[in-house]
C-alpha positions as CSV (number, residue, x, y, z in Angstrom):
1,X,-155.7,45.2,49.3
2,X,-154.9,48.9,49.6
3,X,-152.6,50.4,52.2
4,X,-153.5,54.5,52.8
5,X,-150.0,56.0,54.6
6,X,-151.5,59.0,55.4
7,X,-154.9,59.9,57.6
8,X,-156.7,62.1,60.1
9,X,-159.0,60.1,61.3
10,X,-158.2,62.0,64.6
11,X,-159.6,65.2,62.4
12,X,-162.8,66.7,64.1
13,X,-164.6,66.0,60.6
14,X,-165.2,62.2,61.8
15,X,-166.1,62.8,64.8
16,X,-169.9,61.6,64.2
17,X,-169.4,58.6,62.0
18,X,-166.0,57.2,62.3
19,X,-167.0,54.1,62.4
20,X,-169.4,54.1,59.1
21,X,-166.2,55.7,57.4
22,X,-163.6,52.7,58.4
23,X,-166.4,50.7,57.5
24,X,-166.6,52.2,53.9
25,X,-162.4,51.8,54.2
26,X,-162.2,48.3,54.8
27,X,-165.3,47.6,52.0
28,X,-163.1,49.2,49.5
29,X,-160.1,47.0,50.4
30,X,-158.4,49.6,52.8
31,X,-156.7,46.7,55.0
32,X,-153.9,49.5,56.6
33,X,-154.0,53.0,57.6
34,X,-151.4,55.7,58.9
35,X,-153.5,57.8,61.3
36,X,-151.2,60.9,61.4
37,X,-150.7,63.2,64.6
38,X,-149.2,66.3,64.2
39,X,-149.9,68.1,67.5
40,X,-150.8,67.3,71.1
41,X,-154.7,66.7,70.9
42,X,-154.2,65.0,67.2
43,X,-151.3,62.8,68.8
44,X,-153.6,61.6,71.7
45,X,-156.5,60.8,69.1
46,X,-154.4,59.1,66.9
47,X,-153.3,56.7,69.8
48,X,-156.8,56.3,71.2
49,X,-157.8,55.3,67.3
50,X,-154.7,52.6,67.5
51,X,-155.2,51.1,70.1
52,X,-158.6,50.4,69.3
53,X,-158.4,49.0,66.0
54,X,-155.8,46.3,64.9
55,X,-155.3,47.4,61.2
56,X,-154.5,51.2,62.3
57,X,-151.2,52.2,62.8
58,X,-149.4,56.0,63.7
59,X,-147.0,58.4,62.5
60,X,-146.2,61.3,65.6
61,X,-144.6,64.6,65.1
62,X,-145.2,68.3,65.1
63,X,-146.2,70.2,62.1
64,X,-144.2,72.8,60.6
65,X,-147.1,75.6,61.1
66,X,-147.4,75.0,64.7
67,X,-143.5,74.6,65.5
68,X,-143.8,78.0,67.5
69,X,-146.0,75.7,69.8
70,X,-143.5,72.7,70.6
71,X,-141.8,72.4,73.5
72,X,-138.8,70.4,74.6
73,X,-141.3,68.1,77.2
74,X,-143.2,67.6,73.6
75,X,-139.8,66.4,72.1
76,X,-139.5,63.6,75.1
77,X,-143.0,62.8,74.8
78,X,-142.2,61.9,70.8
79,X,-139.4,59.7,71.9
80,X,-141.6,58.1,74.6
81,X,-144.3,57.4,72.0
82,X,-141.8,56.4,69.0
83,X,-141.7,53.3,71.7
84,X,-145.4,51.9,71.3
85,X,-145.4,49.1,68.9
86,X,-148.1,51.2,66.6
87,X,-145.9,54.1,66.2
88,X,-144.4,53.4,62.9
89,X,-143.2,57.0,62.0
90,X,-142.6,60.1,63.0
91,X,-144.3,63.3,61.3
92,X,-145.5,64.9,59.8
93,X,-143.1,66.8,60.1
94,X,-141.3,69.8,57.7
95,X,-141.7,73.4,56.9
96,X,-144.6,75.4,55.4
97,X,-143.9,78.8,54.2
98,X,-148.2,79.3,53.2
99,X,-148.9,80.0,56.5
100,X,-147.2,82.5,58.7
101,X,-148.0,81.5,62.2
102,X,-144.3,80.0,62.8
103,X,-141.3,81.9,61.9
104,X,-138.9,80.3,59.3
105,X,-136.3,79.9,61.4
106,X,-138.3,78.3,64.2
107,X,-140.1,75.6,61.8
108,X,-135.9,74.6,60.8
109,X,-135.2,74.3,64.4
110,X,-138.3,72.0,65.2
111,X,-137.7,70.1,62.0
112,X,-134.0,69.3,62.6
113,X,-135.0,68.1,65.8
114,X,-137.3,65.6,64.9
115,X,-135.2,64.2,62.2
116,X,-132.6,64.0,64.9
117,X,-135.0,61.6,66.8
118,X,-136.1,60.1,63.9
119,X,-132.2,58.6,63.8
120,X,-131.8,57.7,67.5
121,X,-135.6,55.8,67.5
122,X,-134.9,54.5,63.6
123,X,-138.4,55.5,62.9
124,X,-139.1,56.7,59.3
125,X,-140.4,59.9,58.8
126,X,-143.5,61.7,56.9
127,X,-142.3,65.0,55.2
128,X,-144.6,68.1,55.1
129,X,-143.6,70.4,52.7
130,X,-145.7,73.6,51.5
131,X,-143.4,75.9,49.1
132,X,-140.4,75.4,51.0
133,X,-138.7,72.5,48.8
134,X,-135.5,73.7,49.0
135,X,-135.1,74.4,52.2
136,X,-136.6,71.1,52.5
137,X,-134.2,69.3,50.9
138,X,-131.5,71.0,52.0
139,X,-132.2,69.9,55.7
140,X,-132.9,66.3,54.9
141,X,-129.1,66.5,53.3
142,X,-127.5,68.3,56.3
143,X,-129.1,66.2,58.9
144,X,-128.5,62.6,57.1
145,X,-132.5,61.9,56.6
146,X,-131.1,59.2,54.3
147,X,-130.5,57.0,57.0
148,X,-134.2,56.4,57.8
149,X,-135.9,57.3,54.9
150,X,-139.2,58.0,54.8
151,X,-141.9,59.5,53.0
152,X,-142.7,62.8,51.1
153,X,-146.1,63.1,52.0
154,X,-148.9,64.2,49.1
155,X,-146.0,64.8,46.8
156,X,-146.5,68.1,44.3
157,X,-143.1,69.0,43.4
158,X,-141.4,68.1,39.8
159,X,-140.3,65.0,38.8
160,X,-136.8,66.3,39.1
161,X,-137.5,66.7,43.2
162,X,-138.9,63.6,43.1
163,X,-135.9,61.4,42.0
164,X,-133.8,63.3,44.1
165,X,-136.0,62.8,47.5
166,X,-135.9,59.1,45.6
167,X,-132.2,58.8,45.9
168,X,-132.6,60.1,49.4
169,X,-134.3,56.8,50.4
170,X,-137.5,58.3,50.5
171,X,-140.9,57.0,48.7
172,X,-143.0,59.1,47.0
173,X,-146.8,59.6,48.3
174,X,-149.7,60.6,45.9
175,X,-152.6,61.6,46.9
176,X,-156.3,62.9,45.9
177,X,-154.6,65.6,43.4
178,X,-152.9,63.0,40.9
179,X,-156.7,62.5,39.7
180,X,-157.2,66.5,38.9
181,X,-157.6,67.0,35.1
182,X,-155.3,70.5,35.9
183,X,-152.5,68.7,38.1
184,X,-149.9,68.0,35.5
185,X,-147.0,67.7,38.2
186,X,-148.8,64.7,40.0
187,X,-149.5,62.9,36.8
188,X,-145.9,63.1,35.6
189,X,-144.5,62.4,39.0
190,X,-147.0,58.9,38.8
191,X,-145.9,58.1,35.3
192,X,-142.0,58.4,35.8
193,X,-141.1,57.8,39.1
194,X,-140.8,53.7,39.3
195,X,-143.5,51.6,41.1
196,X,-141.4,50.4,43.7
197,X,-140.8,53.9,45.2
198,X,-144.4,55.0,45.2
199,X,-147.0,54.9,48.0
200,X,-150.7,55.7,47.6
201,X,-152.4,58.2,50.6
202,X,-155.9,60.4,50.8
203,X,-155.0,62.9,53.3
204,X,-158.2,63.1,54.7
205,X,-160.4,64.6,55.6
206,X,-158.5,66.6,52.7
207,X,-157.8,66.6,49.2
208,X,-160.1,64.6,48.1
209,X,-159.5,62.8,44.4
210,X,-162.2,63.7,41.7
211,X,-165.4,63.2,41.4
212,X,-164.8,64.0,44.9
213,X,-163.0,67.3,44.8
214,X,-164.2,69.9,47.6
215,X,-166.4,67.5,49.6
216,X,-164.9,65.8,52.6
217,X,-162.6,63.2,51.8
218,X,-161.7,59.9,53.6
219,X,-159.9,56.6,52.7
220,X,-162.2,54.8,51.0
221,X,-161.3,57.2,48.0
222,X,-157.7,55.8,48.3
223,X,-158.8,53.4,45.4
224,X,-159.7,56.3,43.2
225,X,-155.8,57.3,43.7
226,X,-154.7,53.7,42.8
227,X,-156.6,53.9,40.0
228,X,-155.4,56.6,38.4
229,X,-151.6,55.9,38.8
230,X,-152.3,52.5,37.2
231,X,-153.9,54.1,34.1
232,X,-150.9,56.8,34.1
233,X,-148.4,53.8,33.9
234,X,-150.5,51.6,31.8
235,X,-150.1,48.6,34.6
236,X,-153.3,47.0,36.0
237,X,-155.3,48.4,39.1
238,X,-154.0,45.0,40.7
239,X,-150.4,45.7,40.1
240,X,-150.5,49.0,41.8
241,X,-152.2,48.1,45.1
242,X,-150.5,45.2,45.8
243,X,-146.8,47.4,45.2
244,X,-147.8,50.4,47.5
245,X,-149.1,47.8,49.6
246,X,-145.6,45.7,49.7
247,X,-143.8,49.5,49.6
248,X,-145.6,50.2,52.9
249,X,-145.1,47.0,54.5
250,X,-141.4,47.4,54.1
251,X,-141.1,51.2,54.7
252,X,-143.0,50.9,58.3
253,X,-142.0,46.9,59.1
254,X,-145.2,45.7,59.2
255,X,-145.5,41.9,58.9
256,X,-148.7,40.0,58.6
C-alpha cells in the first residue's frame, strides 16, 4: 500500500476525470491521500473531495504567495475546519520568495500565524518553501514548530537542511523530482536521510516523476517515487511503501 501526503485533487486539471484518476490511484495501491487546500476555493474543494471519499483526507492553510490575500475571518475559518475529523494538517503553509505577489514581510506574518494555530489545534503542518530556507527555518525555531511537527513538503534543500528540519520533528517528503537524472539534492536527501523520517508525495497535478516529466501528473505516479528511493537505499520496493505508509499513519493519527 502507498500513502501520497500531498495532492490537488481540488486543482482545476481534474476537473473532467477525477474519478478515472482515483481509480488509476487506488489500481496502483494508493490506499491514502492528502488532498491539500491552500486558499479559499481549493479549501472548499478539498472538503467536498473528503467528504465524499473515505480514503481521502485534508491538510488547510494559506499559501505563502497568496498571504497578501488572507484575512483574519480566513484565520477563524482554519481553526473551525482544523475541527472536522478529515482535517489532519494544516498547510501548506510557508514562504516563497519565486513569486513576488506577497511581500516578505506579509508571507512571515501569515506563516507565524498559522503555526500559531497549528499549536492551539495540535495539527501537524505541511511546509512550503521556495528559496526562502532560511527564513524558513528560522521561523519554525522562533515559533516552537517542533511541538507539532510536520512535514517539509517536496523537499529540495541539502541533506544538511534536511537533518536539521529532521531534528525539528519534521519528516521529509519526496516527490516527482527524486527520479530526475539532474536532481542530485533529492537523490542524496533519499539515500541519507533514514527511512523512518521519510514520506513519499506527487504534488499533483505537478511535478511529475520521469518518464512523466512535463505532462500532468497525479498519484498514481506515487509508485514511481517509491521506487526510486528504494533503489537509492538499496532496500526493496516493499520496504519503502509499507515505512512511508506507517510514517503517515503516525504523523496524521490515522488508524485503520
Amino acid at each position: 500500500m502507498l500513502f501520497d501526503t500531498h495532492v490537488h485533487l481540488n486543482a482545476e486539471q481534474y476537473n473532467e476525470d477525477i474519478e478515472e484518476v482515483i481509480k488509476r490511484a487506488r489500481e496502483a495501491g494508493v490506499d491514502h491521500m492528502i488532498v491539500v487546500g491552500f486558499d479559499r476555493p481549493t479549501i472548499e474543494k478539498a472538503m467536498e473531495l473528503v467528504e465524499t471519499y473515505d480514503f481521502l483526507y485534508a491538510s488547510v492553510g494559506w499559501h505563502p504567495v497568496d498571504a497578501i490575500d488572507m484575512t483574519e475571518e480566513d484565520l477563524i475559518w482554519l481553526k473551525e475546519l482544523a475541527e472536522h475529523p478529515k482535517v489532519v494538517a494544516l498547510g501548506e503553509m510557508g514562504l516563497d520568495y519565486h513569486w513576488d505577489k506577497s511581500p516578505k514581510d506579509i508571507q512571515k506574518a501569515v506563516f507565524r500565524k498559522q503555526i500559531q494555530l497549528a499549536k492551539k489545534v495540535k495539527l501537524p503542518i505541511i511546509i512550503h518553501n521556495r528559496e526562502a530556507t532560511q527564513d524558513i527555518v528560522e521561523i519554525l525555531k522562533e515559533e516552537g514548530a517542533e511541538e507539532v511537527g510536520g512535514i517539509m513538503h517536496c523537499f529540495s534543500g541539502s541533506v544538511e537542511t534536511a537533518r536539521e528540519c529532521v531534528d525539528m520533528n519534521f519528516y521529509i517528503s519526496l516527490g516527482g523530482p527524486v527520479t530526475f537524472k539532474n536532481a542530485k539534492k533529492p537523490k542524496e536527501v533519499a539515500e541519507d536521510i533514514p527511512l523512518e523520517k521519510l514520506l513519499i508525495e506527487t504534488d499533483c497535478p505537478y511535478l511529475a516523476p520521469h518518464p512523466y516529466r512535463g505532462k500532468r501528473n497525479e498519484p498514481a505516479y506515487v509508485k514511481l517515487v517509491a521506487q526510486q528511493i528504494a533503489e537509492l537505499k538499496g532496500l526493496s520496493y516493499e520496504e519503502v511503501a509499507q515505512a512511508t505508509t506507517e510514517n503517515a499513519r503516525k504523523l496524521f493519527k490515522i488508524e485503520w
